[in-house]
C-alpha positions in Angstrom: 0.0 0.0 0.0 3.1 2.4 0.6 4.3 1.9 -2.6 1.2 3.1 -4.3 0.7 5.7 -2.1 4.4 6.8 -3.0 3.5 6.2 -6.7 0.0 8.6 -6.5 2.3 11.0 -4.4 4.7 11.8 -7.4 2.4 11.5 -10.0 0.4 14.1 -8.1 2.8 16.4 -7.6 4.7 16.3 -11.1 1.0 17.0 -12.8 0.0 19.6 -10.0 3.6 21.6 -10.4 4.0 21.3 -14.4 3.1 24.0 -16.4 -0.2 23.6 -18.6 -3.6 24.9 -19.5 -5.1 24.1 -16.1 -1.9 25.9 -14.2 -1.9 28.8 -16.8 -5.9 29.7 -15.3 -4.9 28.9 -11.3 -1.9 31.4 -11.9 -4.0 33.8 -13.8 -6.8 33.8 -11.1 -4.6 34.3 -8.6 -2.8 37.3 -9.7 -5.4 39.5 -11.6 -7.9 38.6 -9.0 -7.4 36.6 -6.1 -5.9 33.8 -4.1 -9.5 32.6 -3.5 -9.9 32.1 -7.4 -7.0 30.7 -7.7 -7.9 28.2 -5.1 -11.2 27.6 -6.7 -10.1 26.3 -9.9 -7.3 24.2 -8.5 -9.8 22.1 -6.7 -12.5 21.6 -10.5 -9.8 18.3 -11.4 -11.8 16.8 -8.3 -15.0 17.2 -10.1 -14.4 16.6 -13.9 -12.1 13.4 -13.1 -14.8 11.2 -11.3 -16.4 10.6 -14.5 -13.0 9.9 -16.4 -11.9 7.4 -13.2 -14.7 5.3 -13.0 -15.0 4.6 -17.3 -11.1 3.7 -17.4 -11.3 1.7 -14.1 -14.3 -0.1 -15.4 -12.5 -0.9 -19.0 -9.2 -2.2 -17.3 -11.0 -3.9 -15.0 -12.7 -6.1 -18.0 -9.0 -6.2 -19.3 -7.3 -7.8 -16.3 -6.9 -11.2 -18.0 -5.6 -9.9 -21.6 -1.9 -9.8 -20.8 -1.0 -8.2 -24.7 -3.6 -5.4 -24.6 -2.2 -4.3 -21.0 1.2 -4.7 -22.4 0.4 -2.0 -25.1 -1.0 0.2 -22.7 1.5 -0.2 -20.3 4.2 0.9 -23.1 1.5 3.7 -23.8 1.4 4.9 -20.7 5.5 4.8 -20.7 5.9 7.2 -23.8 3.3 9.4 -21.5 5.6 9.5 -18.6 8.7 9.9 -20.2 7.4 12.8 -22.8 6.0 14.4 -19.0 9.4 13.8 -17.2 11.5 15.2 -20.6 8.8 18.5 -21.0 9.8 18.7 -16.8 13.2 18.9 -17.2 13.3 21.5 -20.3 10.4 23.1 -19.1 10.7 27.2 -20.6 10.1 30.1 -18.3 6.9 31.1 -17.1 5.2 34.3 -18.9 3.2 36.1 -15.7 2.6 39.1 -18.2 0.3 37.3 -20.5 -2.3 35.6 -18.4 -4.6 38.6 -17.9 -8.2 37.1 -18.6 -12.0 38.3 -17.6 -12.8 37.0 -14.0 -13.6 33.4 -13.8 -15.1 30.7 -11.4 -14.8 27.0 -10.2 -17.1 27.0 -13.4 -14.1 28.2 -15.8 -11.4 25.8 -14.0 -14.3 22.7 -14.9 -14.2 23.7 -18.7 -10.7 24.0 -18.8 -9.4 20.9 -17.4 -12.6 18.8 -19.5 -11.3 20.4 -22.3 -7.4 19.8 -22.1 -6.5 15.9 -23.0 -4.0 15.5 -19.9 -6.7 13.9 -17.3 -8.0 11.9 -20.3 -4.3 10.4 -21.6 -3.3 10.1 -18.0 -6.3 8.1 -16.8 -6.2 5.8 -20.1 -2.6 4.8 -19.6 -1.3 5.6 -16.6 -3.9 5.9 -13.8 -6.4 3.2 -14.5 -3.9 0.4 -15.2 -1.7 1.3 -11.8 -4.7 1.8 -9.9 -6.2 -1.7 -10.8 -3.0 -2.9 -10.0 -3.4 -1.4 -6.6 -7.1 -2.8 -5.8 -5.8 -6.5 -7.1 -3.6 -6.4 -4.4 -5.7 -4.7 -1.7 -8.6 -2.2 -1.9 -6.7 0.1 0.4 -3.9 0.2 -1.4 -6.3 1.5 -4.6 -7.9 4.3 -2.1 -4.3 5.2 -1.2 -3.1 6.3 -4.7 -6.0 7.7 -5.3 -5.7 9.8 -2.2 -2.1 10.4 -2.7 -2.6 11.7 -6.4 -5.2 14.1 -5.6 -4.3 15.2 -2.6 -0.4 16.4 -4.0 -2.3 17.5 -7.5 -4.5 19.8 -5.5 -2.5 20.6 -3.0 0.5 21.6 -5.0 -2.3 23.8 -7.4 -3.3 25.5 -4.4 0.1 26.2 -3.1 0.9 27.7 -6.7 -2.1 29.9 -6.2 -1.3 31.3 -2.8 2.2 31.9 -3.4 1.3 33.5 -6.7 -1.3 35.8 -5.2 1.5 36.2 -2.3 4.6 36.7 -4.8 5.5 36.6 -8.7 9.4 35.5 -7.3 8.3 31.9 -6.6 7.4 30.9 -10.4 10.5 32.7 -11.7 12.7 31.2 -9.2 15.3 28.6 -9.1 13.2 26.7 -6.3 10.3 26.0 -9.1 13.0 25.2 -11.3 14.4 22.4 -8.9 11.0 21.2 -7.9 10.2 20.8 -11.7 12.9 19.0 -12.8 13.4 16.6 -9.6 9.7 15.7 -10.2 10.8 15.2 -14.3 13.5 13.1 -13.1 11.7 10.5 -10.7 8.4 10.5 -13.5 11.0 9.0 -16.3 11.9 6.5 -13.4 8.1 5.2 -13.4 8.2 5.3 -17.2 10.9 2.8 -16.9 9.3 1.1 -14.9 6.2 0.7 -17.0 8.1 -0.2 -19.7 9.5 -3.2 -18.0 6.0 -4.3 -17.1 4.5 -3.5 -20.3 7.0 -5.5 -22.4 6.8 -8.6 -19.4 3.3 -8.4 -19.9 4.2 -9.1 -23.9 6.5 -11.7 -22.8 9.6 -10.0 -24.3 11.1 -9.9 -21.0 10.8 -12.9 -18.6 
């Protein structure tokens, strides 16, 4: 159950930290209006996921005894990773001068993230499979990554919003820097490590 836990923990964090569309609105909300918007739409992943969850824990599910189809979308979800850990670790600056937008809601942060493919090409070959993994094992250690993902994906959006509304310094700094590329580092170790289970599951490797 630790393990997973761990697993959620980092996968969390690197998608909560790394810059995208659903970052761009948290840091926009947060400095043209305020940390409370900010907050707001770092919290919509908990609603427009649920749906996304439950479909690609159902279809894995009904895949658990078709070793070359999980194989695949193990090696899918190992080009995910590693194109996430490589965009971590030559991730470009962050523009704070060109995120000025109308004033937006929970409601904005919901339309955003339904509308970016992230959640959708994570939960298809990343988070279903490992969470299925989990709940094979033990149900807790299922509810654990779960917990652990959203938790540090939330959390660390929220943390981005407050020290945003707080101070510009902190997403120009070298300490975002660090955090962004130690997170890139340790998501192309889970890449490699879904690559060795993808290509077991093909019976490539024994």
């Amino acid at each position: 159950m630790i393990s997973f836990l761990a697993i959620g923990t980092i996968l969390g964090l690197s998608a909560g930290f790394a810059p995208g569309p659903l970052l761009a609105l948290v840091i926009s909300e947060s400095l043209h209006h305020n940390i409370r918007s900010g907050v707001k739409v770092a919290l919509s992943p908990i609603v427009t996921d649920l749906p996304i969850i439950l479909v690609a824990f159902f279809v894995f599910a009904k895949l658990s005894d078709f070793n070359a189809a999980l194989g695949a979308i193990s090696l899918g979800g190992g080009f995910f990773l590693l194109l996430t850990g490589y965009q971590s670790l030559k991730m470009a600056d962050i523009n704070l001068e060109t995120t000025n937008t109308r004033p937006t809601s929970l409601a904005k942060g919901i339309l955003t993230n339904l509308l970016s493919p992230h959640p959708y090409l994570f939960w298809l070959t990343v988070g279903a499979p490992t969470m299925v993994s989990a709940v094979n094992q033990q149900p807790l250690a299922g509810a654990a990554f779960l917990g652990g993902f959203y938790v540090c994906l939330v959390g660390s959006k929220v943390i981005v919003a407050i020290l945003t509304g707080k101070s510009k310094t902190f997403l120009t700094g070298n300490s975002y820097r660090a955090i962004i590329r130690c997170l890139g580092f340790v998501i192309i170790i889970l890449a490699g490590k879904l690559f060795y289970d993808g290509l077991k599951l093909l019976q490539i490797l024994a």
